[in-house]
C-alpha positions in Angstrom: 72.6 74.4 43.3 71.4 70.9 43.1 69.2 69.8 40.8 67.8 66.7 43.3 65.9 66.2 46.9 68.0 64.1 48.5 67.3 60.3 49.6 63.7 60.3 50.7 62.5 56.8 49.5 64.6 53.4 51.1 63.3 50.2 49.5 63.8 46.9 51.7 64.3 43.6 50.1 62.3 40.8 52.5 61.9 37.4 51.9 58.2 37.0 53.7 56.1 40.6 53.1 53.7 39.8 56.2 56.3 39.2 58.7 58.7 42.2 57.4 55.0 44.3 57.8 54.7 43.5 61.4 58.3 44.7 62.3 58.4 47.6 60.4 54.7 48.7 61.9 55.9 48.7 65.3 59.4 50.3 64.4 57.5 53.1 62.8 54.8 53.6 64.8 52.2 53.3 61.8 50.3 51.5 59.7 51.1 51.1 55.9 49.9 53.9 53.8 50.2 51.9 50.8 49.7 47.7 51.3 49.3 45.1 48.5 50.9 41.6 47.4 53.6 43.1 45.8 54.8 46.3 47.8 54.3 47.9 51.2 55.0 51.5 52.1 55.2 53.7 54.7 55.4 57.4 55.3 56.8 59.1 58.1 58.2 62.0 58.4 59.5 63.0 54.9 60.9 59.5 54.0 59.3 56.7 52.5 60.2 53.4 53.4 59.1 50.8 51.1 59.2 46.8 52.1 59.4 44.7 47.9 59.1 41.3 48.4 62.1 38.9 47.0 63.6 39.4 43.4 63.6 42.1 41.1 65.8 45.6 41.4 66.3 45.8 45.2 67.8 42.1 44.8 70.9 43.6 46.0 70.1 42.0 49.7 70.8 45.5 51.1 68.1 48.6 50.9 68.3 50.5 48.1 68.1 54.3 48.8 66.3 56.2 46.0 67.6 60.0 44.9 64.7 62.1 43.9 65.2 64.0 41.0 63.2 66.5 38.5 64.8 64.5 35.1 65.5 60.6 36.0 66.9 60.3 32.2 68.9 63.5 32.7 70.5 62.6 35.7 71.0 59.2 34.6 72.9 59.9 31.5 75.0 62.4 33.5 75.9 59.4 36.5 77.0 57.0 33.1 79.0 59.2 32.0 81.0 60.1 35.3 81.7 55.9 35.3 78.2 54.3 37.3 76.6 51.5 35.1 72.6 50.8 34.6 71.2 48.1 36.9 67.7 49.0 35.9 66.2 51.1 33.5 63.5 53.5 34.1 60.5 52.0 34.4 56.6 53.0 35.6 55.8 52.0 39.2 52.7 54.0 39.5 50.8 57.3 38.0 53.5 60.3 37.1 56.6 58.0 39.0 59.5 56.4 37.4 62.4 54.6 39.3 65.7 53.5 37.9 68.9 51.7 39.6 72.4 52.2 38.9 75.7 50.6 40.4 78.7 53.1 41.1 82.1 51.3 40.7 82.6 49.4 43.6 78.8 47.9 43.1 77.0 49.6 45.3 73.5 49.8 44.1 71.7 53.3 44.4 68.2 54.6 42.9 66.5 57.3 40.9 63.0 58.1 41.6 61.3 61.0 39.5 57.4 62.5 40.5 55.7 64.1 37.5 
């Protein structure tokens, strides 16, 4: 059995937040559940699609699609070890969440996100 939830959370790299807002509010059909300076999220149907404006982890210029998981060390460790590389550490983002990115061997960025 697996010891993860699947992709549920896809973080978008945009180079202007407000603009990247408008689009993504008429492609979902919603308003932001979560909207500051620095981040803007959406949830619909399961998924979590997140909008983080130029720079840091999602710099990759493609979205980054998160892997829930119960043990984000764990399960990093374990990816190392089969040959992926740390992009990111984990870090905080918010009460009881942790995110980390990683890069399998052709580069590809993928993320960890872990709920406490």
């Amino acid at each position: 059995m697996s010891d993860n939830e699947g992709i549920k959370t896809v973080l978008h790299q945009v180079t202007d937040l407000e603009a990247a807002k408008a689009v993504y509010t008429a492609l979902l059909g919603t308003e932001p559940s979560a909207d500051a300076e620095y981040y803007v999220g959406y949830d619909l149907a399961g998924q979590h699609i997140g909008l983080v404006p130029g720079g840091g982890p999602e710099a990759a210029g493609s979205p980054v699609c998160y892997w829930h998981v119960p043990d984000i060390e764990t399960k990093l460790a374990e990816l190392t070890a089969a040959g992926a590389t740390v992009k990111e550490a984990p870090r905080t983002v918010g009460p009881g969440r942790q995110v980390a990115t990683f890069t399998d061997p052709d580069g590809n960025v993928l993320g960890l996100l872990q709920d406490q």
